[in-house]
C-alpha positions in Angstrom: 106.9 99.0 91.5 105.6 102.4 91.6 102.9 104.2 93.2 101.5 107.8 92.9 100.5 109.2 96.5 98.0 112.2 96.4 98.2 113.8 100.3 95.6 116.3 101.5 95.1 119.0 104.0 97.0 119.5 106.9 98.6 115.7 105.8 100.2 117.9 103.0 101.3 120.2 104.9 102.7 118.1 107.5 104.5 116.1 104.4 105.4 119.5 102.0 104.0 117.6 99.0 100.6 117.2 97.2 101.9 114.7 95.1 104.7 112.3 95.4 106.1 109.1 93.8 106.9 106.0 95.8 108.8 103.0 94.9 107.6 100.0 96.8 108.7 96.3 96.6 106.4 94.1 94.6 103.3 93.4 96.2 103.4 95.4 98.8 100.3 96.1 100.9 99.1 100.1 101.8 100.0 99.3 105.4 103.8 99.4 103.6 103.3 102.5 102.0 102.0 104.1 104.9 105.1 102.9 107.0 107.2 104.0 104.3 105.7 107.4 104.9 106.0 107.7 108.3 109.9 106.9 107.8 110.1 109.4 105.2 108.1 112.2 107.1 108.4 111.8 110.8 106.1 114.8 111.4 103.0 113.5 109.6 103.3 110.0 111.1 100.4 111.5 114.0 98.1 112.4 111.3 98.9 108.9 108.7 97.3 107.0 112.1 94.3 109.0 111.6 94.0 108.8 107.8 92.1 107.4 105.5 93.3 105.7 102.3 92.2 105.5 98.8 93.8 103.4 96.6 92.5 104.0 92.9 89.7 105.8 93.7 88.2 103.6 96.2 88.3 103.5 99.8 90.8 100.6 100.6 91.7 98.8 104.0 95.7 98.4 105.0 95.8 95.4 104.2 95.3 96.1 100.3 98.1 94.9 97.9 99.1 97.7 95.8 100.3 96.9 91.6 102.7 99.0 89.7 100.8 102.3 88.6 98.3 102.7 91.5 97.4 105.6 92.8 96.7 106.0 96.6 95.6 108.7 98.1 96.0 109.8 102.0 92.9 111.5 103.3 93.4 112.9 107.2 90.4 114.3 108.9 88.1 117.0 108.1 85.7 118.7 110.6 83.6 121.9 109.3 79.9 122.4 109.6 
């Protein structure tokens, strides 16, 4: 199956991509795709731990199974005021 990943912030930076497309086994769970990320992009695995994930939209826990077509989206911390 496929899956759209949106990464933001320093995430993105850490990855070199906004946008990417993964291809993940069938019913895989976000904690997969997140693993799968860390494997692809060693450097961003500090700031995947501290992420959050959405996963169409909506805040989604790791244990989530994903369908062909999602689209997840890894959000890292933000701090501002």
């Amino acid at each position: 199956m496929t899956v759209k990943v949106l990464v933001f912030a320093q995430l993105a930076d850490r990855v070199g991509l906004s946008e990417l497309t993964l291809s993940l086994p069938q019913d895989s769970t976000a904690r997969e795709l997140v693993d799968l990320m860390k494997e692809r992009h060693p450097a961003a695995g500090p700031w995947l731990d501290l992420s959050r994930l959405a996963v169409n939209w909506e805040y989604a826990q790791l244990d989530t199974r994903l369908a062909d077509g999602d689209e997840a989206a890894l959000i890292p911390p933000v701090s501002g005021g």
